[in-house]
C-alpha positions in Angstrom: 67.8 103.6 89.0 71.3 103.7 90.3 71.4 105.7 93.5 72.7 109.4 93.7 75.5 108.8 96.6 76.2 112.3 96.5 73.3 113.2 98.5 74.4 110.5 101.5 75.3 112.6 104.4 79.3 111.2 105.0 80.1 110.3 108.7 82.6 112.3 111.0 86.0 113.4 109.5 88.3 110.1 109.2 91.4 111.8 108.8 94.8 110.6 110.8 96.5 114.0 111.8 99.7 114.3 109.3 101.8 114.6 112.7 101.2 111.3 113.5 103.7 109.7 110.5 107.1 110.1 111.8 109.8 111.4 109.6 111.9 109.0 111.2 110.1 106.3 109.4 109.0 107.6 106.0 110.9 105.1 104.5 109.1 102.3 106.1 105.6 101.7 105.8 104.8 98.7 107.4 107.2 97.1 110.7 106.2 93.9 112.2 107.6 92.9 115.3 107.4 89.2 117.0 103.5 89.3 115.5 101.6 86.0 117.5 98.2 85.0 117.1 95.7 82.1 118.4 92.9 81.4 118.9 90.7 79.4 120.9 90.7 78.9 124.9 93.8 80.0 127.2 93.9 76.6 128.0 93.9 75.3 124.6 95.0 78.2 122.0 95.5 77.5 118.2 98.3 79.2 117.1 97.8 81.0 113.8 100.9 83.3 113.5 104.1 82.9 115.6 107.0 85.5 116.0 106.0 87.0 112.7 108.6 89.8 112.0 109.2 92.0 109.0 109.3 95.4 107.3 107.9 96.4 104.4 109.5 99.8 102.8 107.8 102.4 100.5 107.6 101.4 96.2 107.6 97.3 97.4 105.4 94.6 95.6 105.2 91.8 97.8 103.8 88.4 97.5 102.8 86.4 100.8 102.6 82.5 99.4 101.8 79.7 101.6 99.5 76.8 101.9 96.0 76.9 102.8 96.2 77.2 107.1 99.6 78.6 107.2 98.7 82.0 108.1 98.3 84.4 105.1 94.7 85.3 105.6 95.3 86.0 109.4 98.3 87.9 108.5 96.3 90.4 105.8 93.6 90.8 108.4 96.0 91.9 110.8 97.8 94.3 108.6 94.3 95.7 107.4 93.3 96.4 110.5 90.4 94.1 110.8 92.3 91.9 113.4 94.2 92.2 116.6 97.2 90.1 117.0 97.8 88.7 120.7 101.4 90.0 120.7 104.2 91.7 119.0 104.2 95.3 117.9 102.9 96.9 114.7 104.0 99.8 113.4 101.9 101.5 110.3 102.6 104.3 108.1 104.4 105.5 111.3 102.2 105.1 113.6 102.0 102.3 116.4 99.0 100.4 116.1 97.2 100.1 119.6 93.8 99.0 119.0 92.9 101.0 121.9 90.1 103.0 120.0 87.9 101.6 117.2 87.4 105.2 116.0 90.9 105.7 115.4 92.0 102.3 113.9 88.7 102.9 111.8 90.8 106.2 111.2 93.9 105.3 109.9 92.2 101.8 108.0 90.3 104.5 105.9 93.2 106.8 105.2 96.2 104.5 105.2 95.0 101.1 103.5 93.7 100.3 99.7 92.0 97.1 99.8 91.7 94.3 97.1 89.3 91.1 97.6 89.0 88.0 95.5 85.4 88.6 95.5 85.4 92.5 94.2 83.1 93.2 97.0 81.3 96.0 94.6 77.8 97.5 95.3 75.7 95.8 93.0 73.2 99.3 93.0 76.1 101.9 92.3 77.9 102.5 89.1 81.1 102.1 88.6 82.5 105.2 89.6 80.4 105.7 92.4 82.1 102.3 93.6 85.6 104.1 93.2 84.7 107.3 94.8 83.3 105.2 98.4 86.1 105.8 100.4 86.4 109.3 99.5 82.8 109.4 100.7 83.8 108.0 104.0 86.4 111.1 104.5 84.0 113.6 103.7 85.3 114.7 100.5 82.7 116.8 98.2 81.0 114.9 95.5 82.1 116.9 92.5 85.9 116.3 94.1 84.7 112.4 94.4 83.9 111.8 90.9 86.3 113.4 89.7 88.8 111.5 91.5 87.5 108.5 90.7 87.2 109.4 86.9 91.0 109.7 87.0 91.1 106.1 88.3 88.8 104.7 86.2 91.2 106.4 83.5 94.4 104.9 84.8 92.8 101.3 84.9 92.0 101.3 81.4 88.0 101.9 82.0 86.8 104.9 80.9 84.1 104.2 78.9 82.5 102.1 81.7 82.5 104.8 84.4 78.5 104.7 84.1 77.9 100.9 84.2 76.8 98.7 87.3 78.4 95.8 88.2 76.6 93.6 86.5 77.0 95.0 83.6 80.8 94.6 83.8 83.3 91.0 83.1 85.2 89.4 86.5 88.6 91.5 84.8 86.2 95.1 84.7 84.8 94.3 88.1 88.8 94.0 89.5 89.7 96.9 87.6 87.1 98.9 88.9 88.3 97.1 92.9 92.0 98.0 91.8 90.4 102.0 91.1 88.6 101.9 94.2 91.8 101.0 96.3 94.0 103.6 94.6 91.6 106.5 94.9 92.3 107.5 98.1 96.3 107.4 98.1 96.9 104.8 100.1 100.4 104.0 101.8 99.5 100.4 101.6 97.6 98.4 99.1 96.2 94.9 100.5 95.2 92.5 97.9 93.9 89.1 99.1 93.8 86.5 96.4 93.1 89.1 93.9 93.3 86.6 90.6 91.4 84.1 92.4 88.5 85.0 90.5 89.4 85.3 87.2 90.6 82.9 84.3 94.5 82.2 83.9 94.6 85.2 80.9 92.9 88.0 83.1 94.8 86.9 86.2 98.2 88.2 84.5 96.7 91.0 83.0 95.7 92.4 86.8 99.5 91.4 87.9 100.3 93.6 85.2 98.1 96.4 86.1 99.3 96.2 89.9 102.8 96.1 88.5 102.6 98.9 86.5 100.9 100.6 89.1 103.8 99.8 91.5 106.2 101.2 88.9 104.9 104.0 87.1 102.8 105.3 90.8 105.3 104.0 93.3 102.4 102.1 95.1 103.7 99.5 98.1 101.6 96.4 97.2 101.2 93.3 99.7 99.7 90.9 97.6 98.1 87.1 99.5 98.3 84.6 96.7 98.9 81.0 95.7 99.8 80.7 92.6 103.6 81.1 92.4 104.2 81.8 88.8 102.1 85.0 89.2 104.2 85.6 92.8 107.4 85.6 90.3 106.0 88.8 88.9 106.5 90.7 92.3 109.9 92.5 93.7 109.5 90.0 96.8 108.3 86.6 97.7 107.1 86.2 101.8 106.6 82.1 102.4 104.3 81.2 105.3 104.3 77.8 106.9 102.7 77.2 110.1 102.4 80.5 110.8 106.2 81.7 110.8 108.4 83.2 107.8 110.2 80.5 106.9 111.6 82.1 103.7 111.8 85.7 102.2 113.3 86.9 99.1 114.4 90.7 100.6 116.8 88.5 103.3 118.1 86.4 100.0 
């Protein structure tokens, strides 16, 4: 029996205060400024990401390419919020990110990122638009509001007759359509996708660049997308190259 997740009590409010985006930079949803990162001892750091600078403006698709070690992964965690860098200056949706408070960066993950894995990363137990509709859980948002809202996405992904079926019961292109749903449903700034067509075969890969592009077009979603296949990477507006953990080329400057 798939759980009823109306009837989870949602955590505290998770909403960032609308005074915190500044109307200064509405334009500009993500600024990176001299980003480093290492790891390891002070006496021998690994240097991950080094003087890592760029902006990323409202209605962009961007691919981040790179070979495996040159930073991409470290980068998306960073952006996402699940990482701190060890310098450098991040400002997101506005606001400049301090780390000092796990509540608050917890805050403005929940209402300011969308989130995209290679893996899905789906409740096996919930349906699929009980999946969608998590997030909206997390902010407190009433459940008849909550499936609703994640009807809709299921809708604009192409899904509707699958709103009531579990994961398993769904093919590697459903599941990511059902991820894609998930990470629109709370109206993101900035959607993160990690590898998002690692999982799929070479036919169901373009179709989800085509779903996030059309997303990005008709929806005016800002996309950051990690991947490593370059033909797909020729479908977005913009192409970020990593090597060794700097920018060492990028279509916007071109």
């Amino acid at each position: 029996m798939v759980p009823d997740i109306g009837l989870i009590r949602p955590p505290l409010d998770v909403s960032v205060p609308r005074q915190a985006f500044s109307r200064a930079e509405r334009n500009s949803v993500l600024r990176l400024s001299n980003i480093h990162k290492a790891y390891g001892s002070r006496e021998r750091p690994v240097s991950v990401l080094a003087d890592v600078s760029l902006t990323v403006d409202d209605g962009e698709f961007c691919a981040v390419l790179g070979p495996s070690g040159s930073g991409k992964s470290t980068l998306l965690n960073i952006v996402g919020l699940l990482d701190r860098p060890c310098a450098g200056e991040m400002v997101l949706g506005g606001t400049t990110i301090s780390h000092d408070s796990a509540q608050t960066t917890a805050r403005l993950r929940n209402r300011l990122l969308g989130f995209v894995f290679q893996s899905f990363q789906l409740l096996p137990r919930l349906n699929a638009w009980q999946n969608i509709a998590m997030p909206l859980m997390y902010r407190g948002v009433p459940r008849g509001e909550r499936k609703g809202r994640a009807l809709e996405m299921l809708e604009r992904v192409g899904l509707s007759e699958r709103a009531d079926h579990l994961p398993s019961q769904l093919s590697g292109g459903q599941c990511q359509r059902v991820a894609i749903a998930r990470a629109l449903v709370g109206e993101p700034r900035l959607i993160l996708a990690d590898e998002p067509t690692g999982s799929l075969d070479s036919a169901t890969a373009g179709e989800m660049i085509d779903l996030l592009g059309a997303l990005n077009r008709e929806l005016g979603m800002t996309i950051v997308m990690v991947t490593h296949d370059r033909d797909l990477a020729q479908a977005c507006g913009r192409r970020i190259e990593l090597l060794d953990g700097r920018v060492v080329a990028d279509s916007a400057a071109a």
